[in-house]
Steps between C-alpha positions, in 0.01 A plus 500: 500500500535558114562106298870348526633522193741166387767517296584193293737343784235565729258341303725210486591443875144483544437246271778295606375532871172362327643240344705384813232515778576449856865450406538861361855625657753758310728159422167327314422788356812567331549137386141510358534786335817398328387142385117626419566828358838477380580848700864539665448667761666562856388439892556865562242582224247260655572626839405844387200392263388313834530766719322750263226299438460482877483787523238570206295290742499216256706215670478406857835321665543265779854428652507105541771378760614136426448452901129485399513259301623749142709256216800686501821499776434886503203756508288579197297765397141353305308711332171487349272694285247738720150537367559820351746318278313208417212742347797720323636221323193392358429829382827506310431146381164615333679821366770266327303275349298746357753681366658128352207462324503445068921587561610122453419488139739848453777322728497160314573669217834432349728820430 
């Protein structure tokens, strides 16, 4: 199977999902990624990002019932980061700090 490619949202649902651990849902998700990132985004968009990202084989989901003990009054959907993600992330992480290299000095700059 040819690499997933991730698209900026992409890039940042998975780094939210990193960021929240075990208590990665679509609601935690979206409420991370509009306090750390500053992003408005919708639950429809995460729902797709999530699904997509399933299906690049880079998430894994479980479906936790509150019966068994979940913290909600209703079923959620966890996700986590598979493997394959893990190693694709830090790929991109060495690939953008690379590429941020010597730049501050040209950004601190004032116009």
């Amino acid at each position: 199977m040819p690499q997933a490619v991730l698209g900026e949202f992409e890039h940042h649902v998975l780094l939210a999902i990193l960021r929240l651990g075990t208590d990665a849902y679509s609601v935690a998700i979206f409420n991370e990624l509009e306090s750390s990132a500053g992003r408005n985004v919708s639950l429809a968009a995460i729902y797709v990002a999530l699904r997509r990202l399933e299906k690049k084989e880079l998430l894994e989901s479980r479906l936790v019932d509150p019966s068994d003990g979940g913290k909600a009054s209703h079923p959620r959907r966890y996700v986590r980061l598979t493997s394959k993600a893990l190693q694709m992330m830090r790929g991109s992480r060495q690939a953008f700090l690379k590429l941020w290299d010597g730049v501050e000095p040209v950004l601190d700059e004032q116009p």
